[in-house]
N, C-alpha and C positions, 0 to 999 in steps of 0.2 A: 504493500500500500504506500509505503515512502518512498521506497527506491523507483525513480524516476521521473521525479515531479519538479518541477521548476522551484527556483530559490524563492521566486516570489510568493508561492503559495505559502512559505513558513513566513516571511515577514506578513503576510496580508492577515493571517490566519491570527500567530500572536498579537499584531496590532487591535484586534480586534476582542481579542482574550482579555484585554487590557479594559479596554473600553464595557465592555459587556460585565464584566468582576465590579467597575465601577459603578455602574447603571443598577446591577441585580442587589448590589451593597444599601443602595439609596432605598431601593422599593422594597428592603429586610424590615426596614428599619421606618418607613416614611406614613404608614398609617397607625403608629406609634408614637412618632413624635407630631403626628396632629392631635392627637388627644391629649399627649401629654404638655405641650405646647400650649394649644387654644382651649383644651376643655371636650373638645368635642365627641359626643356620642360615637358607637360603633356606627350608625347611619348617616351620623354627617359626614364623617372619615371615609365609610364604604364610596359615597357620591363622587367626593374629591379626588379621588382615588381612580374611578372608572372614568372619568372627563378627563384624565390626564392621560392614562392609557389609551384612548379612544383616538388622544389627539398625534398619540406617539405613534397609533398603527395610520393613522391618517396624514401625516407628513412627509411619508416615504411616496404620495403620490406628488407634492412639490419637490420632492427631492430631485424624483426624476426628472420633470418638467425643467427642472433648472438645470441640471445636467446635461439635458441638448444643446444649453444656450451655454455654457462657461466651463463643462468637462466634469468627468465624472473622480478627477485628481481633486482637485480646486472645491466640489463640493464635499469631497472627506473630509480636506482641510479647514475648511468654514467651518463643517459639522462639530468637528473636534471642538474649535475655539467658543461657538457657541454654548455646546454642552459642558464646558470646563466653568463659562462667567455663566450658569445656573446652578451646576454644584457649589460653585463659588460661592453667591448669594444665598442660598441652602447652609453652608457652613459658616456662616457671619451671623452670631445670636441678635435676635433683636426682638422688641418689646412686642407682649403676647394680646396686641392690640388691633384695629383695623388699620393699621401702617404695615404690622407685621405678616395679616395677611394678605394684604396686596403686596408685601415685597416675595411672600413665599410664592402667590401666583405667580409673578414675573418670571420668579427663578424655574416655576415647572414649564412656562413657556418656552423660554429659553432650551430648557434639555429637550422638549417632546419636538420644536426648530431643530435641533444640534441632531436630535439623532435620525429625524427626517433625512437629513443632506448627509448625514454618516453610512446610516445602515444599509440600504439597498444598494449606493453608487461603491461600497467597498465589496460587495457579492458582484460588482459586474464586473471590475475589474479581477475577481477569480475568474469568473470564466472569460474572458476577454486574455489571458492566458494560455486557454486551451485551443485557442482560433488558430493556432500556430500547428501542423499537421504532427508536427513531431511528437508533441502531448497531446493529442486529439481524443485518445483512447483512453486515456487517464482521467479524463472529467470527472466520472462518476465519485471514482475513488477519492478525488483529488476535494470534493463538496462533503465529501462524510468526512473528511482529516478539518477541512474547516468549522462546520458545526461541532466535531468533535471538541474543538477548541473553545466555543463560543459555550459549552456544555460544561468544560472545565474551568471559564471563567465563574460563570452561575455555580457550578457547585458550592464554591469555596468562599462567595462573599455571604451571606446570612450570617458562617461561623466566624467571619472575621467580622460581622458588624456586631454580633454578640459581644464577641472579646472586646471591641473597644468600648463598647458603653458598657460594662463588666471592671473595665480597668479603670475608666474616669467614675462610673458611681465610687466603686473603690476608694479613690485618692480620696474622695470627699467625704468617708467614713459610712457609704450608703451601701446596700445592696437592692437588687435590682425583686419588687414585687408587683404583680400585673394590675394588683386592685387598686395599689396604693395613686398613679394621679387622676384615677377620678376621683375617688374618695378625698382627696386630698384637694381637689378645685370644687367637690360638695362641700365640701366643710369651708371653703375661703368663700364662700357664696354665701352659705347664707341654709343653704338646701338640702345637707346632710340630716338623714333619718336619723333618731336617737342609737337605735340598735347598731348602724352602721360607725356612730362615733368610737364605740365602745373595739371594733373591728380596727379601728384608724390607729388607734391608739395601742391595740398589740402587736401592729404589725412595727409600730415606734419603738415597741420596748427590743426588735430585734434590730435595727441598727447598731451597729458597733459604734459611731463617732457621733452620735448625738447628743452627747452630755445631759442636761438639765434642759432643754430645750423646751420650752412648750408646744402647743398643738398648731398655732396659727403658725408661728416661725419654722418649724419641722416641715409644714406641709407647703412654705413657699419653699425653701432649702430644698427641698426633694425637688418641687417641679423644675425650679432654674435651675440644678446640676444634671436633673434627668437629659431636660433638652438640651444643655450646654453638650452632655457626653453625645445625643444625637447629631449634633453641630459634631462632633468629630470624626461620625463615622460617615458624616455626607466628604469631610475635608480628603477623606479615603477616597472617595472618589474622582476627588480633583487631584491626586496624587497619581491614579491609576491610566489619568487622560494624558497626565506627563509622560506616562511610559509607555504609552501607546504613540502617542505622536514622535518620540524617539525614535520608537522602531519605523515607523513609517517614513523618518526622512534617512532616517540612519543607512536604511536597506532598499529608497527608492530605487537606486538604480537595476535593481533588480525586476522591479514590474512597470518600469517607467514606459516601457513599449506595446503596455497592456492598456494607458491611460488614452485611448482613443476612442471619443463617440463615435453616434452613427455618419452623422456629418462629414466629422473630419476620414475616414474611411472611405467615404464617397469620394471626396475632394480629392486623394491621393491616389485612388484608384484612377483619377481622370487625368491624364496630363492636360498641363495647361498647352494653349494656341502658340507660346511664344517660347515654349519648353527645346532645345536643342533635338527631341525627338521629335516633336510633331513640326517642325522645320526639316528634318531629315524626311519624313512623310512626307511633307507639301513639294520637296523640291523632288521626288521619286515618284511624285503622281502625274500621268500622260495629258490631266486634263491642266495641270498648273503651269507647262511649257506650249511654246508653237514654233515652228520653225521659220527662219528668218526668210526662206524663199516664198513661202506663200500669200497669199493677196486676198481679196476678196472678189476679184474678180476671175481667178481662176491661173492666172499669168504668174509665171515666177515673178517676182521683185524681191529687190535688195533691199533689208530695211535699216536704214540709216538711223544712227542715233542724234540726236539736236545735240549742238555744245550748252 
């Protein structure tokens, strides 16, 4: 399955490993940190949650569109940059207000933009690859080695978005309990059931570094270091588009003869009128000469050139 595949298929494949570990890192982690962020219910979070995938599977049809018009190289690289300044803004804490959610909107716009112009125009350039006869036969193969890769980015981010909001509740004497920020934004509201206080407050007595704390300060302390450690496993994702774009310019020249639309294919196929071959053509075609004896009259003539 390896043996024989163009070089480019490993840089396009991990470039993508990269990219994809980061994406899957965010969505481990991102209808978690809307509740524990804004408060929000499992149904407001479920909603927020399907408008943004919805928009991520519905991008890839500008992606392509754009791709005719400026290349299908040039849209990876936008993509990239795009979806880097959304994890970006995704990893900048900020206040759990309608500021906060319009800047976390921005930043899902941004990624579900980025990975529009990312994701399909870097599967073209895999097979754009195999147009080449010599790997023509490899295709199949050469598409299960790529999602195999895009399988083993997904694997491995969930447990690393675990580990990092694991290590930062940690530093902050917390550990990580599922009930605890809503309970925790009932009780700062106002809206916490009696029976459920009493719930809020044993799961206090298991913190390690809470000292003397009380209930109200316990339960802003948890939310702000809960989503502070969320903000760091988004920052994993902006790490992961560094090393994606690494590989991609690091090992362009590898697939750089793969980055041709349909257009430009066209274009190359057709010599141009003023091309040294199609002047070798026009001066070898019987209708483009006449001989200098003939007339229109039928009579030899000499045809003379003017000064």
């Amino acid at each position: 399955m390896f043996k024989g595949q163009p070089k480019g298929l490993f840089a396009l494949a991990l470039a993508n490993t990269g990219e994809r570990f980061g994406y899957y890192t965010m969505l481990a982690i991102f209808m978690l940190f809307l509740q524990a962020k804004f408060g929000w219910n499992g149904a407001t979070a479920s909603q927020v949650y399907a408008i943004f995938l919805a928009a991520v599977y519905f991008m890839p049809v500008v992606g392509g569109w754009l791709a005719d018009k400026i290349g299908y190289g040039k849209c990876v690289v936008t993509g990239i940059a795009v979806m880097f300044a959304g994890y970006v803004c995704l990893s900048i804490p900020t206040p759990a207000n309608t500021l906060g959610v319009v800047l976390m909107v921005g930043a899902l716009t941004l990624i579900a933009i980025g990975t529009g112009l990312f994701k399909g125009n870097l599967q073209v350039l895999v097979g754009n690859l195999y147009d080449d006869p010599k790997y023509s036969a490899k295709r199949d193969s050469a598409f299960s080695l790529f999602y195999m890769a895009i399988n083993i980015g997904a694997m491995f981010a969930p447990a690393a978005a675990t580990a990092i909001t694991n290590r930062f509740l940690g530093k902050a004497g917390l550990i990580y309990k599922a009930d605890i920020p809503a309970l925790a934004h009932q009780f700062l509201d106002g809206t916490i059931a009696p029976e459920k206080v009493s719930q809020l407050e044993g799961l206090m007595g298991q913190m390690p570094g809470i000292g003397q704390m009380d209930t109200a300060a316990f339960c802003q302390y948890y939310i702000d270091h809960l989503s502070s450690a969320y903000n760091m496993g988004f920052a994993v994702a902006c790490f992961s588009l560094i090393v994606s774009i690494a590989i991609y310019f690091g090992c362009k020249s590898w697939f750089k003869h793969a980055d041709v639309n349909a257009k430009q294919a066209a274009a190359s196929a057709t010599p141009s009128r003023n091309s040294p071959r199609s002047r070798r053509r026009a001066a070898s075609s019987p209708s483009s000469w006449s001989s200098p004896w003939s007339s229109s009259s039928g009579w030899p003539s000499i045809r003379t050139d003017s000064p």
